[in-house]
C-alpha positions as a Python dict, from the first residue, in 0.01 Angstrom:
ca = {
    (1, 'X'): (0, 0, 0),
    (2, 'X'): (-99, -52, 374),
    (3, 'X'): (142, -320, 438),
    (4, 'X'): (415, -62, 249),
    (5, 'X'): (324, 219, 547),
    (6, 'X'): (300, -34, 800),
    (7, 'X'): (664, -118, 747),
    (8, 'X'): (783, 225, 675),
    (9, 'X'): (653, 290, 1031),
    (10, 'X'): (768, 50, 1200),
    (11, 'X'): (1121, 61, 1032),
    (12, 'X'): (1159, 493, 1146),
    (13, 'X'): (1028, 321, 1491),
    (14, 'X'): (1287, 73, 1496),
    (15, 'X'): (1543, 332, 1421),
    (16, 'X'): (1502, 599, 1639),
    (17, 'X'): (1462, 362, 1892),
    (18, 'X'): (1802, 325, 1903),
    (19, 'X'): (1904, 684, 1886),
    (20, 'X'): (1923, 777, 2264),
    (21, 'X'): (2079, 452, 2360),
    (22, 'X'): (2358, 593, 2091),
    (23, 'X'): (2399, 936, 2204),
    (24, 'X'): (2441, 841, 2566),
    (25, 'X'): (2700, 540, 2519),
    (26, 'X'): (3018, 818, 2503),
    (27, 'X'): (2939, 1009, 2850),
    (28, 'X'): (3238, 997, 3125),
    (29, 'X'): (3053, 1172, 3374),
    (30, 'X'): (2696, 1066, 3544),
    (31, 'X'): (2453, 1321, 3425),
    (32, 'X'): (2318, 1385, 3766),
    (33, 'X'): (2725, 1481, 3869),
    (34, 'X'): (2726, 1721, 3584),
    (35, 'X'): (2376, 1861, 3647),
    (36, 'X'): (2484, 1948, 4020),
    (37, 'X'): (2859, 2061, 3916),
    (38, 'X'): (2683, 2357, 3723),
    (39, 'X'): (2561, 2527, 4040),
    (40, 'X'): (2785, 2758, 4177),
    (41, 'X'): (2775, 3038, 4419),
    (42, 'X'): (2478, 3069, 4712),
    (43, 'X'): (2125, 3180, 4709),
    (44, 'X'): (2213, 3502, 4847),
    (45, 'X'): (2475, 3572, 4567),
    (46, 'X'): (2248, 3505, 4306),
    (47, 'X'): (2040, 3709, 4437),
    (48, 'X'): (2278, 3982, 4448),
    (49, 'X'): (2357, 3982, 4100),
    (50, 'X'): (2081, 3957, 3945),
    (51, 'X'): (1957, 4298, 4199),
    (52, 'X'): (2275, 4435, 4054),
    (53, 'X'): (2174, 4307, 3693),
    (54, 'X'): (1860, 4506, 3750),
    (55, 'X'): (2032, 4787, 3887),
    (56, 'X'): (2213, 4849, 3572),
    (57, 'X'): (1940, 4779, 3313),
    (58, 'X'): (1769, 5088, 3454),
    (59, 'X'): (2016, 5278, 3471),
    (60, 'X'): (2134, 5201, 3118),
    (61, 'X'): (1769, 5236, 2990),
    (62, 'X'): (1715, 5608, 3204),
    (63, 'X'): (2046, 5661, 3004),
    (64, 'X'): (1925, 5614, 2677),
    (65, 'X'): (1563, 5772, 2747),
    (66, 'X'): (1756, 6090, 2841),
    (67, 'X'): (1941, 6115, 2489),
    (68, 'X'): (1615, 6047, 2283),
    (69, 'X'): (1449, 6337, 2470),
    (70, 'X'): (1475, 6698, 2261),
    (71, 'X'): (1686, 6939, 2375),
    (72, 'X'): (1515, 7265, 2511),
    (73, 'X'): (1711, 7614, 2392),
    (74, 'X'): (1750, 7816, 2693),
    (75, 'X'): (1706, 8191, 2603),
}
């Protein structure tokens, strides 16, 4: 029974050993060249969106705060 585990072990070790080195056989591109192609734009624009992000958010939440309030009947 031990020896039974002991090889069951070792045999899922011995296979997903083997996994990554798989998975990373079929890659045209150096993952570091990838990983720096996805940043675009500068600091400053960045930070400008996501102000502008923000910007809208409230406005779209002071939006929807103002149609759950109850109208008030004027006399």
């Amino acid at each position: 029974m031990l020896k039974t585990i002991a090889l069951l072990g070792l045999g899922a070790a011995v296979a997903f050993t083997s996994l990554p080195a798989i998975a990373q056989t079929n890659q045209s591109a150096a993952p570091a060249a990838s990983a720096k192609a996805s940043l675009t734009g500068s600091h400053k624009s960045q930070v400008r969106r996501q102000a502008n992000m923000s910007k809208e958010r409230a406005r779209t939440s002071a939006h929807h705060v103002r149609h759950l309030k109850p109208k008030t009947l004027t006399p």
